[in-house]
CHARMM-style PDB file with segment names, atoms N, HN, CA, C and O in Angstrom:
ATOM      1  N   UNK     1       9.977  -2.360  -6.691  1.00  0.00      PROA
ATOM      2  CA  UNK     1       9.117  -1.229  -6.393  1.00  0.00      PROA
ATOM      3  C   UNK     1       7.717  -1.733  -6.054  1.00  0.00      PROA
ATOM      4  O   UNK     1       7.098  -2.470  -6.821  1.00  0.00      PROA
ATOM      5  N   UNK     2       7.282  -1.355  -4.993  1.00  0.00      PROA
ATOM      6  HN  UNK     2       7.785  -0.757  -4.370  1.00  0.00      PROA
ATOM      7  CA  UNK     2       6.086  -2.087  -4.579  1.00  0.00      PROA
ATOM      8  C   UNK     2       5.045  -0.828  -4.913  1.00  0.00      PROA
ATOM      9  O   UNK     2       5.343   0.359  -5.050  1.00  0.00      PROA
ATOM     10  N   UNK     3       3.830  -1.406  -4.994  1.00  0.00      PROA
ATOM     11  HN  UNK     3       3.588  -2.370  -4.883  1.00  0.00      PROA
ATOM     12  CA  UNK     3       2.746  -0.382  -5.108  1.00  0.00      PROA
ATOM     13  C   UNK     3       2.120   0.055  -3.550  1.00  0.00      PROA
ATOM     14  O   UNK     3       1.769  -0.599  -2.568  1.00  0.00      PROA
ATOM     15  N   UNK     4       2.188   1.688  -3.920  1.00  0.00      PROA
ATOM     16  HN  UNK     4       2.473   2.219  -4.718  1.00  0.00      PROA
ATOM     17  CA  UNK     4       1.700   1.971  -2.422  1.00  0.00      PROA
ATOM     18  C   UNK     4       0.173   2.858  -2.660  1.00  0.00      PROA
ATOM     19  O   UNK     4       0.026   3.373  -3.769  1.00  0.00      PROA
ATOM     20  N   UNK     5      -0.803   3.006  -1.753  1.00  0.00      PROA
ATOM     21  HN  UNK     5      -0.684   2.587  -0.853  1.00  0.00      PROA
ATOM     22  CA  UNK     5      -1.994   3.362  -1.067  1.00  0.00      PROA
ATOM     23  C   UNK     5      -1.528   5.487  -1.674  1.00  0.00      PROA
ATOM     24  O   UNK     5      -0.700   6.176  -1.078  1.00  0.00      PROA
ATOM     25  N   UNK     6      -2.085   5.809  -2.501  1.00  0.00      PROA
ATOM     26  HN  UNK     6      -2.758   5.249  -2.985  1.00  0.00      PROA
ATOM     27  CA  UNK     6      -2.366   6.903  -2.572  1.00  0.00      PROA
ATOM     28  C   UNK     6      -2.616   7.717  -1.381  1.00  0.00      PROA
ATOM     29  O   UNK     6      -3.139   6.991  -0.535  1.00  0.00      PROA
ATOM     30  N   UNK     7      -2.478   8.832  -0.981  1.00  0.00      PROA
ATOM     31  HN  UNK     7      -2.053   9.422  -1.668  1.00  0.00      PROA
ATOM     32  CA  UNK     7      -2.932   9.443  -0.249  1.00  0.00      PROA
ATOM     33  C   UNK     7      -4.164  10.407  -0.981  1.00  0.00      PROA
ATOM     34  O   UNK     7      -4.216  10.705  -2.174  1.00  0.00      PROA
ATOM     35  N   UNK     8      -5.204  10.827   0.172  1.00  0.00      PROA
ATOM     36  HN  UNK     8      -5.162  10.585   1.142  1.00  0.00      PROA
ATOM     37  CA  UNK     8      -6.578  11.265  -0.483  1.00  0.00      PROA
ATOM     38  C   UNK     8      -6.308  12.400  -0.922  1.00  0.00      PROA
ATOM     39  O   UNK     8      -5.397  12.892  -0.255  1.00  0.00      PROA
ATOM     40  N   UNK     9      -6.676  13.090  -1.765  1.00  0.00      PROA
ATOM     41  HN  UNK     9      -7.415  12.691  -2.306  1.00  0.00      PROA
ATOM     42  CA  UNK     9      -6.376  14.792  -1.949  1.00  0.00      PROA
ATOM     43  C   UNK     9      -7.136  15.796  -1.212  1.00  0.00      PROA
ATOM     44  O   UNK     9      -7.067  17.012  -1.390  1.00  0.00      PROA
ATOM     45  N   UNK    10      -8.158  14.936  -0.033  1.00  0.00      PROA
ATOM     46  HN  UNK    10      -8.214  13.949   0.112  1.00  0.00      PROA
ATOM     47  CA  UNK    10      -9.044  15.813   0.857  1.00  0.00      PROA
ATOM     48  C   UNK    10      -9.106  14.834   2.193  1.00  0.00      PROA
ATOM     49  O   UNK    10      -8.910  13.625   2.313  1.00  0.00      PROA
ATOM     50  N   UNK    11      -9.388  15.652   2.949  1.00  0.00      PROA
ATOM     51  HN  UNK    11      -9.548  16.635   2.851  1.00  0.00      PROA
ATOM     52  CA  UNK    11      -9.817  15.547   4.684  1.00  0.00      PROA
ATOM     53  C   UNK    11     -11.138  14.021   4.920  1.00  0.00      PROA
ATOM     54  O   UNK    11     -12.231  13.657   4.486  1.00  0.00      PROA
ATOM     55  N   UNK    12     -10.496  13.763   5.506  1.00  0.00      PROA
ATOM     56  HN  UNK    12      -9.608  14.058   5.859  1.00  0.00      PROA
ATOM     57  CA  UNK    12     -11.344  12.249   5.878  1.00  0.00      PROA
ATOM     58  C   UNK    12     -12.473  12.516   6.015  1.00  0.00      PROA
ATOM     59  O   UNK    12     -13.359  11.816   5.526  1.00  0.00      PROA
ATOM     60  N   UNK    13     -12.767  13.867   6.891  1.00  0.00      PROA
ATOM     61  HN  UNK    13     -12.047  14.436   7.288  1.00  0.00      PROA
ATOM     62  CA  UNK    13     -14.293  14.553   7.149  1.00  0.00      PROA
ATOM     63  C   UNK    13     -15.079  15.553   5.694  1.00  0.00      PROA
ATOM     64  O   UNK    13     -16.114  16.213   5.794  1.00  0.00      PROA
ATOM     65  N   UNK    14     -14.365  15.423   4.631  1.00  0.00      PROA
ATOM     66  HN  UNK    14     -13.524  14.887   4.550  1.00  0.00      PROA
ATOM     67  CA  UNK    14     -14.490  16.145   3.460  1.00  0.00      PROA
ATOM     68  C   UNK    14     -16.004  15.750   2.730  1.00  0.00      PROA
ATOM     69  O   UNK    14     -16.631  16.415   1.906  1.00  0.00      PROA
ATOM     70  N   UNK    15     -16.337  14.483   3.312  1.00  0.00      PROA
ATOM     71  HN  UNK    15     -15.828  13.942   3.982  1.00  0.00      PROA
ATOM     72  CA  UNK    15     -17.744  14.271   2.642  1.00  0.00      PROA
ATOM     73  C   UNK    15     -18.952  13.793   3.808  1.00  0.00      PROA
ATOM     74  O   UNK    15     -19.886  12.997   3.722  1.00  0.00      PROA
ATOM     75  N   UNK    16     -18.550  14.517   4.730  1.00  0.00      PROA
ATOM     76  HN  UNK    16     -17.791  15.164   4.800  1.00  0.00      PROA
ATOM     77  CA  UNK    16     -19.676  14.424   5.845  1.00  0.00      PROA
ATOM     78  C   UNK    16     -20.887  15.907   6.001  1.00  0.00      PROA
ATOM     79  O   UNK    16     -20.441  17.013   6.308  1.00  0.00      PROA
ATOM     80  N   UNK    17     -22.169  15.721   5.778  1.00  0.00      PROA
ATOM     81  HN  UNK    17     -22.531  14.823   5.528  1.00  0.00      PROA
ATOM     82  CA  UNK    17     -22.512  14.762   6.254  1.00  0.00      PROA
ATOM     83  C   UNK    17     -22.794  13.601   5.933  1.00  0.00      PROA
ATOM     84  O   UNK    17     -23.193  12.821   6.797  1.00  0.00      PROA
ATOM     85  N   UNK    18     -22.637  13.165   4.470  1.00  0.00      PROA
ATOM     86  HN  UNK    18     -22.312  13.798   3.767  1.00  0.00      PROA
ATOM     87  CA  UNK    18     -23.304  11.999   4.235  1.00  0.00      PROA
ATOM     88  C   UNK    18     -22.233  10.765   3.939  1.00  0.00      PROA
ATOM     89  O   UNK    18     -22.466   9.737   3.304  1.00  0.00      PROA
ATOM     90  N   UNK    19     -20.892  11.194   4.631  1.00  0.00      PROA
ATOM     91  HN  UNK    19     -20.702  12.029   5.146  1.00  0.00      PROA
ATOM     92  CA  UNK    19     -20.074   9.809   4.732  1.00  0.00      PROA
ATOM     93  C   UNK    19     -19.169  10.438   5.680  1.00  0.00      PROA
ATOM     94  O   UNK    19     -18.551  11.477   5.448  1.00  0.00      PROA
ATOM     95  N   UNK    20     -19.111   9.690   6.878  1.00  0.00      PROA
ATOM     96  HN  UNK    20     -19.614   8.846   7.066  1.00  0.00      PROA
ATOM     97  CA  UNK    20     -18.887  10.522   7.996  1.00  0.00      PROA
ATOM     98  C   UNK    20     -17.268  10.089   7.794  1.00  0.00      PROA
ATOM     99  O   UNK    20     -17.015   9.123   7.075  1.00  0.00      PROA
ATOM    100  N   UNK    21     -16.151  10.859   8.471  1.00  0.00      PROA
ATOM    101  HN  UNK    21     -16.356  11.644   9.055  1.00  0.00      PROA
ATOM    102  CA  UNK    21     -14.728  10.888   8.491  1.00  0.00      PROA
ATOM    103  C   UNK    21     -14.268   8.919   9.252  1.00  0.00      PROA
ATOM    104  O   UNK    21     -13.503   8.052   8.830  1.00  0.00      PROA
ATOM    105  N   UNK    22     -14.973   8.959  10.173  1.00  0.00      PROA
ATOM    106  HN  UNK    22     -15.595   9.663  10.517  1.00  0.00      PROA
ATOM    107  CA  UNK    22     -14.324   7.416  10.434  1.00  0.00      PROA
ATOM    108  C   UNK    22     -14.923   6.694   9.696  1.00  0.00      PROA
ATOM    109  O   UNK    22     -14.348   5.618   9.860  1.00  0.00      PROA
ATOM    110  N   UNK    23     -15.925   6.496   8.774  1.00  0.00      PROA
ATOM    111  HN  UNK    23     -16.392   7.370   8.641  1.00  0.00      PROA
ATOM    112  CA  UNK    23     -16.193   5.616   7.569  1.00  0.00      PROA
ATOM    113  C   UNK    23     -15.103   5.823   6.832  1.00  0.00      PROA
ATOM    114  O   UNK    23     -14.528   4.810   6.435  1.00  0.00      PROA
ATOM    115  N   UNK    24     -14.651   6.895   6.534  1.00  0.00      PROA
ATOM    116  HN  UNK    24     -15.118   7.718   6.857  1.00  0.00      PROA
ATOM    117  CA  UNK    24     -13.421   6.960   5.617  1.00  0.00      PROA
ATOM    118  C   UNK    24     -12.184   7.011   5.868  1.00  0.00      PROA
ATOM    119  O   UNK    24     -11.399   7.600   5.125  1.00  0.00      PROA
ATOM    120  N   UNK    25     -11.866   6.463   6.842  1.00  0.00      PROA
ATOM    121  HN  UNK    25     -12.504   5.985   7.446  1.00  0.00      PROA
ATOM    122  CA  UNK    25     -10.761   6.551   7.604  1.00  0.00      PROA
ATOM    123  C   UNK    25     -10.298   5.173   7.934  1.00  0.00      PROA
ATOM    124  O   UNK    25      -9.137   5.022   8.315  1.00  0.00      PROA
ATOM    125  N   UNK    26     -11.171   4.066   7.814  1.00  0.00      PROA
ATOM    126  HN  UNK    26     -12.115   4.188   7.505  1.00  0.00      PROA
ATOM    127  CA  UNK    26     -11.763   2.940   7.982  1.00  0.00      PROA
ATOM    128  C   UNK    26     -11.158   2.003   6.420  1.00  0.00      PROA
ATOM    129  O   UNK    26     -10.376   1.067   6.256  1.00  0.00      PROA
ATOM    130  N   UNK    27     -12.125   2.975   5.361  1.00  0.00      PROA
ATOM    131  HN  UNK    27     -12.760   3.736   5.494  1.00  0.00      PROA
ATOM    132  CA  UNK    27     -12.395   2.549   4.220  1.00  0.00      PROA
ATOM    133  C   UNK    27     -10.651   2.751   3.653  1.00  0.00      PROA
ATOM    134  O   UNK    27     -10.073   1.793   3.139  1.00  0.00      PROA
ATOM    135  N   UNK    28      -9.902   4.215   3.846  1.00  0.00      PROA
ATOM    136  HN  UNK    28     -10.371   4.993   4.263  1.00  0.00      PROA
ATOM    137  CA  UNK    28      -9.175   3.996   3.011  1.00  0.00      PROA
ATOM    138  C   UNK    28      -8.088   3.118   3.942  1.00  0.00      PROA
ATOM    139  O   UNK    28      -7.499   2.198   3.375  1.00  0.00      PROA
ATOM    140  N   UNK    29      -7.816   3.375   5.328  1.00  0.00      PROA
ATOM    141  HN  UNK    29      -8.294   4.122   5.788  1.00  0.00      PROA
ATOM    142  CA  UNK    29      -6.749   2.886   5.722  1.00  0.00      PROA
ATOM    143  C   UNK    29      -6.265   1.793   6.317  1.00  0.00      PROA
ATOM    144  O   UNK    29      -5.227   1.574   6.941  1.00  0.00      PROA
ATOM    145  N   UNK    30      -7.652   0.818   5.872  1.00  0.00      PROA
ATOM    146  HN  UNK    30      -8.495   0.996   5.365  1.00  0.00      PROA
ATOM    147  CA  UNK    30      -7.634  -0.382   6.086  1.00  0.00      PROA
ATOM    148  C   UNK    30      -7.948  -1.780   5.234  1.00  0.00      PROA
ATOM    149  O   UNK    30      -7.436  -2.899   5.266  1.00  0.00      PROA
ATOM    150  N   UNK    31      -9.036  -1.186   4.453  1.00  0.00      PROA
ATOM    151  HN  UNK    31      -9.452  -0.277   4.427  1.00  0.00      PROA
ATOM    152  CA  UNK    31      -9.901  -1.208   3.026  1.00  0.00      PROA
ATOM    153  C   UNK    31      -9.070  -1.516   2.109  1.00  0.00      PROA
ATOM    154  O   UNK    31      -8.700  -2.638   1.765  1.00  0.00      PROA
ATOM    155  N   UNK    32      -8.669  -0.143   1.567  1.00  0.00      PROA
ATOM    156  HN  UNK    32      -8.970   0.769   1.846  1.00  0.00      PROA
ATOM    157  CA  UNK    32      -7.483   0.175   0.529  1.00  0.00      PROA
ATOM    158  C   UNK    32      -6.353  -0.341   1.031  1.00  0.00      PROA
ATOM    159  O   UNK    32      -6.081  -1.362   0.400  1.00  0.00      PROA
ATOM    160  N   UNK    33      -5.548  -0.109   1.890  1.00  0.00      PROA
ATOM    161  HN  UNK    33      -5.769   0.721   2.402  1.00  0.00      PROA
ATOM    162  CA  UNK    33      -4.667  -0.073   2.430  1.00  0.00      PROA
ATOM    163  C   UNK    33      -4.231  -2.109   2.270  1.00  0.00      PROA
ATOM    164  O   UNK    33      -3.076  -2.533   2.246  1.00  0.00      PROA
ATOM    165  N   UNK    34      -5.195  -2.790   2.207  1.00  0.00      PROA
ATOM    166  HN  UNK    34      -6.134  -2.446   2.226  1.00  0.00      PROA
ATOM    167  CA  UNK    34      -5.456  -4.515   2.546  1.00  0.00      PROA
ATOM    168  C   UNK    34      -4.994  -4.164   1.122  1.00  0.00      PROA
ATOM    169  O   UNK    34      -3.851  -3.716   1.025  1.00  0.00      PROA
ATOM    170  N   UNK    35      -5.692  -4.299   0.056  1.00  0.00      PROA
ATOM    171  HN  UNK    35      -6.620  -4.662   0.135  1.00  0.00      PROA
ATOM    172  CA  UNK    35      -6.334  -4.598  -1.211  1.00  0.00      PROA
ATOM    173  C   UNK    35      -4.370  -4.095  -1.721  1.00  0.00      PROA
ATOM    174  O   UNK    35      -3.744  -4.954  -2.341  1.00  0.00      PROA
ATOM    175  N   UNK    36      -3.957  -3.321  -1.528  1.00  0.00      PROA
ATOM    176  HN  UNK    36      -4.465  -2.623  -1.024  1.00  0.00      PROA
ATOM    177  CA  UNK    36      -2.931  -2.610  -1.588  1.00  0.00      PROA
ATOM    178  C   UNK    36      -1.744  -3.983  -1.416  1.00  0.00      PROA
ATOM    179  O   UNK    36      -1.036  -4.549  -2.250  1.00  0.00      PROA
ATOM    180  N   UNK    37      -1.908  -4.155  -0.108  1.00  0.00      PROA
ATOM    181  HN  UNK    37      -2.483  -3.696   0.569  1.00  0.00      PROA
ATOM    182  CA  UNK    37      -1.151  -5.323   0.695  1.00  0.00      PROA
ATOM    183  C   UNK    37      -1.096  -6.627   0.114  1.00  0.00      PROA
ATOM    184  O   UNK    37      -0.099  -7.330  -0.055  1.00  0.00      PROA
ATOM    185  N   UNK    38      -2.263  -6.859  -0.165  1.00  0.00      PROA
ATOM    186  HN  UNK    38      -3.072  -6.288  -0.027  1.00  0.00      PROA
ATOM    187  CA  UNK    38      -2.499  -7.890  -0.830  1.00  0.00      PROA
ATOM    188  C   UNK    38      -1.792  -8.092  -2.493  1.00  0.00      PROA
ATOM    189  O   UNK    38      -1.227  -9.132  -2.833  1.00  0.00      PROA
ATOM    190  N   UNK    39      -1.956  -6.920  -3.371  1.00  0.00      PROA
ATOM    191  HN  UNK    39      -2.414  -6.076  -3.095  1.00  0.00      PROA
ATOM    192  CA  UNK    39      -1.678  -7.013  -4.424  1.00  0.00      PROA
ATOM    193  C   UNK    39       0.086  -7.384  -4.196  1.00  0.00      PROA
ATOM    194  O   UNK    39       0.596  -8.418  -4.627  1.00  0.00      PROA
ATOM    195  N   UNK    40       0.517  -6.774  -3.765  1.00  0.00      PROA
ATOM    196  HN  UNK    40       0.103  -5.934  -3.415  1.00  0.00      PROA
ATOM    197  CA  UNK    40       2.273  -6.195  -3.310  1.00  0.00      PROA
ATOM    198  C   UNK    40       2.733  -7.973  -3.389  1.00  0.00      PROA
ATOM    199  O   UNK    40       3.400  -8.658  -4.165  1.00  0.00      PROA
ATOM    200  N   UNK    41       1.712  -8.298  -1.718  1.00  0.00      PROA
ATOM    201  HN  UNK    41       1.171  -7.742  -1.087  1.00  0.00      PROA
ATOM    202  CA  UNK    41       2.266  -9.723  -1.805  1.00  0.00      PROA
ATOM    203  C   UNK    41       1.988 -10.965  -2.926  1.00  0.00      PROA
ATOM    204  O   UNK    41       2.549 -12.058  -2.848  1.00  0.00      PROA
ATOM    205  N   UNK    42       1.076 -10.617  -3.919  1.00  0.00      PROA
ATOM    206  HN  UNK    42       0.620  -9.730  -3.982  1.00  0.00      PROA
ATOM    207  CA  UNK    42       0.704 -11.741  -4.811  1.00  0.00      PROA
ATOM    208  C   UNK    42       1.932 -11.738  -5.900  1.00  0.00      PROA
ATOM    209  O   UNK    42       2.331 -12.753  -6.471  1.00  0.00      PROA
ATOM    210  N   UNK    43       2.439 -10.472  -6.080  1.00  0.00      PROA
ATOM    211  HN  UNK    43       2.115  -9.648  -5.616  1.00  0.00      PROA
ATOM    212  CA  UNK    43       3.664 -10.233  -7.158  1.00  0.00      PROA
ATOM    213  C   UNK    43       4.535 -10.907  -6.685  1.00  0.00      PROA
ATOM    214  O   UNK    43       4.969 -11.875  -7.310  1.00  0.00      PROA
ATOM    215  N   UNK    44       5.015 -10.560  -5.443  1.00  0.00      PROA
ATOM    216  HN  UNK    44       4.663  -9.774  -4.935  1.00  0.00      PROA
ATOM    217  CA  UNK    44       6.397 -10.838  -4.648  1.00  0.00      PROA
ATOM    218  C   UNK    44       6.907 -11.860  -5.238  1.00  0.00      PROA
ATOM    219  O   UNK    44       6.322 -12.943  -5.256  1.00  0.00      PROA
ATOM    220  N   UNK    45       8.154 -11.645  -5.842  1.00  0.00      PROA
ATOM    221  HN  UNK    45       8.629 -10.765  -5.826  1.00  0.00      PROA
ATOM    222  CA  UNK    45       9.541 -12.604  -6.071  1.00  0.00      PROA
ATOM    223  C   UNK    45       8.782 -13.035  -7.537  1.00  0.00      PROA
ATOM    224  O   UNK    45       9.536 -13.866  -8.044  1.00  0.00      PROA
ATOM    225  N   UNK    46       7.561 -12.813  -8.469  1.00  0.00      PROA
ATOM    226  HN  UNK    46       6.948 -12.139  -8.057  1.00  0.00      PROA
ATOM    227  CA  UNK    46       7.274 -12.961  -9.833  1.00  0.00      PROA
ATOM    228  C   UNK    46       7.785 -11.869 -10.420  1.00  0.00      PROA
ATOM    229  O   UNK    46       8.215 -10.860  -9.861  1.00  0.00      PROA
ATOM    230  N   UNK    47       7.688 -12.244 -12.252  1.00  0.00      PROA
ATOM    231  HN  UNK    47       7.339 -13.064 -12.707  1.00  0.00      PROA
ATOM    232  CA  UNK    47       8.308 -11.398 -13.150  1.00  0.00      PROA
ATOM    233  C   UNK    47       7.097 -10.149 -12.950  1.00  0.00      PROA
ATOM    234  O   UNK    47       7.541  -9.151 -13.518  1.00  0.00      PROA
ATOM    235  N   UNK    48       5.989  -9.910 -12.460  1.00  0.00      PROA
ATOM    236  HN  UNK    48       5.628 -10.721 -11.999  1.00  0.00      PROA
ATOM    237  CA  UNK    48       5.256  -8.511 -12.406  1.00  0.00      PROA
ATOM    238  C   UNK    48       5.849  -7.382 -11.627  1.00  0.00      PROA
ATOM    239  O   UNK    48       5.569  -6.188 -11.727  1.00  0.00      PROA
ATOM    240  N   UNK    49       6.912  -8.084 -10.654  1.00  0.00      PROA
ATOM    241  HN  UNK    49       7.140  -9.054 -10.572  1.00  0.00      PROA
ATOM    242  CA  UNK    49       6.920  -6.976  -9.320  1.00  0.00      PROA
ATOM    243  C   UNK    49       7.993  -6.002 -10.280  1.00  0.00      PROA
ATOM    244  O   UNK    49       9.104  -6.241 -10.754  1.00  0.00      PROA
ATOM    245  N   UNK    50       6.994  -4.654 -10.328  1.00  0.00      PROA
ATOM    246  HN  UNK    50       6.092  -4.460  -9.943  1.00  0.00      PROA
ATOM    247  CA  UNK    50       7.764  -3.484 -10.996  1.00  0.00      PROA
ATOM    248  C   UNK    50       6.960  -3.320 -11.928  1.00  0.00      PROA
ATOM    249  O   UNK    50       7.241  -2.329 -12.603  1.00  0.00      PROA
ATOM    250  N   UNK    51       5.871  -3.996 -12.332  1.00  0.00      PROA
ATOM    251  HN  UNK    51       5.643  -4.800 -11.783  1.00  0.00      PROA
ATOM    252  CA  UNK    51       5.307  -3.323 -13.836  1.00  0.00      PROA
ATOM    253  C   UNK    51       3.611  -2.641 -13.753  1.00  0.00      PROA
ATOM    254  O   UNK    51       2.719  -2.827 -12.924  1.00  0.00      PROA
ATOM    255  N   UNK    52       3.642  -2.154 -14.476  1.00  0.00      PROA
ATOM    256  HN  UNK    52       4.367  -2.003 -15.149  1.00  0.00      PROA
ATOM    257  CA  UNK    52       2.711  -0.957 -14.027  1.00  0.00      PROA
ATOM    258  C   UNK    52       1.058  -1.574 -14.330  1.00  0.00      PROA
ATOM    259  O   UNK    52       0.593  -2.196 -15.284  1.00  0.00      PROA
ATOM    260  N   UNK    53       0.422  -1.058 -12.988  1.00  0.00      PROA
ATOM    261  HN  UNK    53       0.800  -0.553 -12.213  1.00  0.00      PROA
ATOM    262  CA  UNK    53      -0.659  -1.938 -12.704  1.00  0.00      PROA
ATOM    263  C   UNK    53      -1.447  -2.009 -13.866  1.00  0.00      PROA
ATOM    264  O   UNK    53      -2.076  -3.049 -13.670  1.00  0.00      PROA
ATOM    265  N   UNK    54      -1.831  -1.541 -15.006  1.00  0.00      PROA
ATOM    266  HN  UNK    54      -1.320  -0.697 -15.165  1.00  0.00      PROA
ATOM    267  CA  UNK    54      -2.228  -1.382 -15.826  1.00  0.00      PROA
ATOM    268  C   UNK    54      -2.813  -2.768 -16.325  1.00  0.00      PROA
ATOM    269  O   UNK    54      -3.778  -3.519 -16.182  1.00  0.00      PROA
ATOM    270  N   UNK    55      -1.144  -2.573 -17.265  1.00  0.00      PROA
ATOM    271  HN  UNK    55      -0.360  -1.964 -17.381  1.00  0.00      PROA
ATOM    272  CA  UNK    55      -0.364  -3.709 -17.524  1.00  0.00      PROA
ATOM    273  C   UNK    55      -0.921  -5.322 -16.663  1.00  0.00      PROA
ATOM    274  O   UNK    55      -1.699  -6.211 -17.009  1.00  0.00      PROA
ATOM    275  N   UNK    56      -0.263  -5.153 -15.705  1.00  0.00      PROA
ATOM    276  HN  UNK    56       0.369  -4.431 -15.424  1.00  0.00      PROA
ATOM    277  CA  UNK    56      -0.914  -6.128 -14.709  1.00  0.00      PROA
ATOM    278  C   UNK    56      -2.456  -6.938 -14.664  1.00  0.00      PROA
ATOM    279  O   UNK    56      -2.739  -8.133 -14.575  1.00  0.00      PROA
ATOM    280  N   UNK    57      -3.282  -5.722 -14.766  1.00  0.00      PROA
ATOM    281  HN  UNK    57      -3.053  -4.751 -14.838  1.00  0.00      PROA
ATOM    282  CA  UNK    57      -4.641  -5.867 -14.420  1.00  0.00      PROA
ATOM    283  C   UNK    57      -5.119  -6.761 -16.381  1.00  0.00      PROA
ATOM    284  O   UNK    57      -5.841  -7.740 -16.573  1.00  0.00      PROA
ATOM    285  N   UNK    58      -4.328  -5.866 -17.489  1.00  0.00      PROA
ATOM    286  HN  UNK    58      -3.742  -5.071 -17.333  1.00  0.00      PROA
ATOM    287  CA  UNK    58      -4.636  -6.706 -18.427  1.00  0.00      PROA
ATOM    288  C   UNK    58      -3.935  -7.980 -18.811  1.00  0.00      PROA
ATOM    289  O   UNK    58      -4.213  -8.501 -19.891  1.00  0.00      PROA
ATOM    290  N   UNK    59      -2.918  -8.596 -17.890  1.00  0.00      PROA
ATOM    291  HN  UNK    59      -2.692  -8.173 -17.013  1.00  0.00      PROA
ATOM    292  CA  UNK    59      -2.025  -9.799 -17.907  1.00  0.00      PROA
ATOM    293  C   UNK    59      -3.577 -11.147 -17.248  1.00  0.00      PROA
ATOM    294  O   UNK    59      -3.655 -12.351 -17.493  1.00  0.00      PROA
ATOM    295  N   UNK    60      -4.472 -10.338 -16.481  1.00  0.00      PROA
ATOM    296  HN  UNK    60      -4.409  -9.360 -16.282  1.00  0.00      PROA
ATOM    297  CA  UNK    60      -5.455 -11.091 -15.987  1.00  0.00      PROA
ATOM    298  C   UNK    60      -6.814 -11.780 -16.830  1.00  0.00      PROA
ATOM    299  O   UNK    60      -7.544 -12.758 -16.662  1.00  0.00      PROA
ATOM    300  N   UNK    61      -6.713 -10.848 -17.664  1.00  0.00      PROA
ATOM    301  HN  UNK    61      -6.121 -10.054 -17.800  1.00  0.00      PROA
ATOM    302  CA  UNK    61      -8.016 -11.160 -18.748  1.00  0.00      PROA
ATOM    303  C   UNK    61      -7.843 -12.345 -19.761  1.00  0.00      PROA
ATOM    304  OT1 UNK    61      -8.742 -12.612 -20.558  1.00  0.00      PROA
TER     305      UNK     61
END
C-alpha cells in the first residue's frame, strides 16, 4: 500500500487573493505530490512499506 497525495478539501483559487490558484496548484501537485513520491520510493521493497506514517516518521528519531 503506497501512500498517496490527499486531495485539498477546497478550490485551488480558495485562498486568492493572497495565494493565487497556480501557486497552489504548483505547490500541491508537484510540491506535495514529489515529497509524496519520494517517501513511496524510499520504503520500496523495506519492512515499512504498509505501516502508518506515523509510526514511520517516529522509526526516524
Amino acid at each position: 500500500m503506497a501512500f498517496e497525495l490527499p486531495q485539498l478539501q477546497y478550490a485551488y483559487n480558495a485562498l486568492e487573493p493572497n495565494i493565487d490558484a497556480k501557486t497552489m496548484e504548483i505547490h500541491h501537485s508537484k510540491h506535495h505530490q514529489g515529497y509524496t513520491n519520494n517517501l513511496n520510493n524510499a520504503i520500496a521493497g523495506s519492512d515499512l512499506k504498509g505501516k502508518v506514517l506515523k509510526r514511520f516518521v517516529k522509526l526516524l528519531h
